[in-house]
C-alpha positions in Angstrom: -68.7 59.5 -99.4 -68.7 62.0 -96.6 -67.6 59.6 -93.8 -65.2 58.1 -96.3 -63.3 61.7 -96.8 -63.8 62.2 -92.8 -62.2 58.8 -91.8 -59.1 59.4 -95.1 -58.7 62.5 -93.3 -58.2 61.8 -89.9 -56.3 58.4 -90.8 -54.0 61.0 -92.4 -53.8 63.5 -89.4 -53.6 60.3 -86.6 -50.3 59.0 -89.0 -49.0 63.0 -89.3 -49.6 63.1 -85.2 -48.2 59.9 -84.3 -45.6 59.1 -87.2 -41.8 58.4 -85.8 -40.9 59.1 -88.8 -39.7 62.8 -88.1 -39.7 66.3 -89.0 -38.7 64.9 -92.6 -41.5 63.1 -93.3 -43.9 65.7 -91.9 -42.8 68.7 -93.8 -43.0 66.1 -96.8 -46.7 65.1 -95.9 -47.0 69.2 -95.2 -46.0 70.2 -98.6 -48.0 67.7 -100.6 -50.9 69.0 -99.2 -50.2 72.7 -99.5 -49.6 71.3 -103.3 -52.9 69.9 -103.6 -54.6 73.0 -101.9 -53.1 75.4 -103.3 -53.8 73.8 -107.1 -55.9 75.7 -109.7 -57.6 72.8 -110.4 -58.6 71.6 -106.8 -59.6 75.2 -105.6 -61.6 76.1 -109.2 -63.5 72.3 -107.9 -64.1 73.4 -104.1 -65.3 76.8 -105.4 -67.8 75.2 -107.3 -68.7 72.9 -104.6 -69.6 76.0 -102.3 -71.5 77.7 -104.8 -73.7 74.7 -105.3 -73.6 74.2 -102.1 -74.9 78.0 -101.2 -77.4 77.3 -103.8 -78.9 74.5 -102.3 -79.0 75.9 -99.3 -81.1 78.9 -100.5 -83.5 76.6 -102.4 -83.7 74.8 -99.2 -84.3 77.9 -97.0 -87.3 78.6 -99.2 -89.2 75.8 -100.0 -89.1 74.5 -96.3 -90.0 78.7 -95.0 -92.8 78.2 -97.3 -94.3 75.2 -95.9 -93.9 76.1 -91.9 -94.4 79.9 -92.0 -98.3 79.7 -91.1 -97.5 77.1 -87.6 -94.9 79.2 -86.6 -95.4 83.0 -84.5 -96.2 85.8 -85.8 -92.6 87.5 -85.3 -91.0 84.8 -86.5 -92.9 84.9 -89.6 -92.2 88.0 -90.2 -88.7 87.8 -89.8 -88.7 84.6 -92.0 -90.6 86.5 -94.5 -88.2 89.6 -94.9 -85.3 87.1 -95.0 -87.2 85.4 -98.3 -87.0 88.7 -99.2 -83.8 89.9 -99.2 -83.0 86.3 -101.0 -84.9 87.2 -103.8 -82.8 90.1 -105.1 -80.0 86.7 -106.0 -77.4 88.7 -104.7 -74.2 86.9 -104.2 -72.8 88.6 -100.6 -70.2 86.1 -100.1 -67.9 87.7 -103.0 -66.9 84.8 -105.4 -63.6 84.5 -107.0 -61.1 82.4 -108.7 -58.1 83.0 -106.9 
């Protein structure tokens, strides 16, 4: 799915850059897209997306910490461990919102 979105968008950014179709047709293109972006909807989906995403990633962080702290140095370790840490409060410092 990923590669598919990558290759849609740069099909769509090779037909913006090379279209001879004119400043008509880009400021077309141009404000379909700040339509889509700028959609309640689509931005509501993409916030959700990060979230999850930042989730993940913290899950992630943890388990795989967990499992390498012992084989790595000892400052490292420790540094890994206050990060764990600090995570474990669940404090959102990235400041969500639905705008």
């Amino acid at each position: 799915m990923r590669y598919r979105l990558t290759f849609i968008a740069g099909l769509a950014t090779g037909y913006v850059l090379g279209a001879r179709a004119g400043r008509e047709r880009y400021e077309q293109l141009r404000k379909a897209a700040q339509r889509v972006t700028q959609n309640p909807a689509v931005r509501n989906s993409a916030e959700s997306v990060a979230l999850t995403g930042r989730d993940a990633a913290a899950k992630a962080f943890g388990k795989v910490s967990a499992k390498v702290e012992d084989r790595l140095p000892a400052s490292v370790s420790d540094r890994v461990r206050s990060l764990r840490e600090q995570r474990s409060a669940d404090e959102d410092e990235w400041g969500t919102s639905n705008t």
